[in-house]
C-alpha positions, 0 to 999 in steps of 0.5 A: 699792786694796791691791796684792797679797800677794807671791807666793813664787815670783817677789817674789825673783826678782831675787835669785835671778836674780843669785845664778845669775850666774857670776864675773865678771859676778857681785856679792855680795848682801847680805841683812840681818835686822832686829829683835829678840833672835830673830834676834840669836841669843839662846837663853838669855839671856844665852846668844847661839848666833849660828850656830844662829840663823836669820839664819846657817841662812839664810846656810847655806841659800842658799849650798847652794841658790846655790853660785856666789854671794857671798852676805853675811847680815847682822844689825842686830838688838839684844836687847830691841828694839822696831819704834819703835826698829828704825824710828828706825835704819832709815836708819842702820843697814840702808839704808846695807849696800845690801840686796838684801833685808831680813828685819823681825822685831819682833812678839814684843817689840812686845806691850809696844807694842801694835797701834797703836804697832807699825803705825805702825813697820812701815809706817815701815820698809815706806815707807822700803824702798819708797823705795829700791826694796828687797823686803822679808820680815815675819815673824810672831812665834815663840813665847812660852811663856806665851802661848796660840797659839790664843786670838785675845784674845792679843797674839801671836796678834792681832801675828802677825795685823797682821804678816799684814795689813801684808804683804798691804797693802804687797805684800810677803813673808810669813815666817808663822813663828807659824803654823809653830809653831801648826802643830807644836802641832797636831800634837802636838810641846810647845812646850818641845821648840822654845824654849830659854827662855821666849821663844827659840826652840832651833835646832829653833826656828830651823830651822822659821823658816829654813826659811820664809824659803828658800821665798822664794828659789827 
């Protein structure tokens, strides 16, 4: 049986427990974003807004939301990369910071990949971090603009759909970035108005997404 989707109220408890801590019980907490060009902060390419992007939204965030803690958000994310190669540096690159939480953002580069290939990754990843004990939040995709967000016969929509599933059947966060973004359209807003290029979100982009990942930290 497949343990339960994680409930956004209490998965990061621990996290929110310990950034309530007052110097000098305190310690610093460390959340590091995983993936590809999005959360390195690319706009533009080569155009890079690291502070516009969501990693540093983020930080900004929950140093609001946590004033009393020492919080570091750090990105190990390279442009262009795909889940099999973030999967192959996992050990190297993100467990060794000692997270107390890892964000996992690769859906939008794995099409090229396809399904199958990219699910074997994630649950890469997703098993290495159950080994240590680590929570971790999936992120759906954001947007491409030459891509229909509503066609189920579209890689995003059916990558966004896996993501989904992947989280549900490792009890872990759900970041549904890409269900933000479909939600704006419903509503009316262009899809240009949020991108900065064909597949980047701007920093309206990149607030909706930082805005879903703060409901993870109450």
């Amino acid at each position: 049986m497949n343990p339960p989707a994680a409930d956004p109220a209490t998965y990061l408890e621990k996290f929110s427990r310990l950034a309530r801590v007052d110097w000098p019980e305190n310690r610093t907490l460390h959340v590091v974003c995983h993936g590809h060009s999005v959360p390195s902060g690319y706009f533009a390419t080569p155009e890079i807004r690291t502070f516009e992007s969501y990693p540093h939204l983020l930080h900004v965030a929950l140093a609001r939301r946590f004033p009393h803690a020492v919080i570091n958000v750090i990105v190990t994310a390279i442009g262009g990369e795909t889940s099999e190669k973030g999967a192959a540096r996992f050990a190297a690159d993100v467990l060794p910071l000692r997270p107390d939480v890892v964000t996992i953002d690769y859906a939008l580069n794995d099409r090229g990949d396809g399904l199958e290939r990219a699910r074997r990754a994630w649950s890469a990843m997703l098993a290495q971090a159950r080994a240590a004990n680590l929570p971790v939040l999936l992120l759906t995709p954001t947007p491409d603009q030459a891509a229909s967000l509503t066609d189920p016969a579209e890689p995003l929509v059916q990558h966004a759909a896996q993501v989904r599933s992947l989280a549900a059947e490792h009890g872990v966060g759900l970041v549904d970035s890409f269900a933000g973004f479909q939600r704006l359209e419903r509503e009316g807003v262009k899809l240009a108005t949020v991108m900065s290029s064909g597949n980047h979100p701007n920093l309206t982009g990149h607030q909706l997404v930082a805005a879903e990942l703060l409901k993870w930290f109450p």
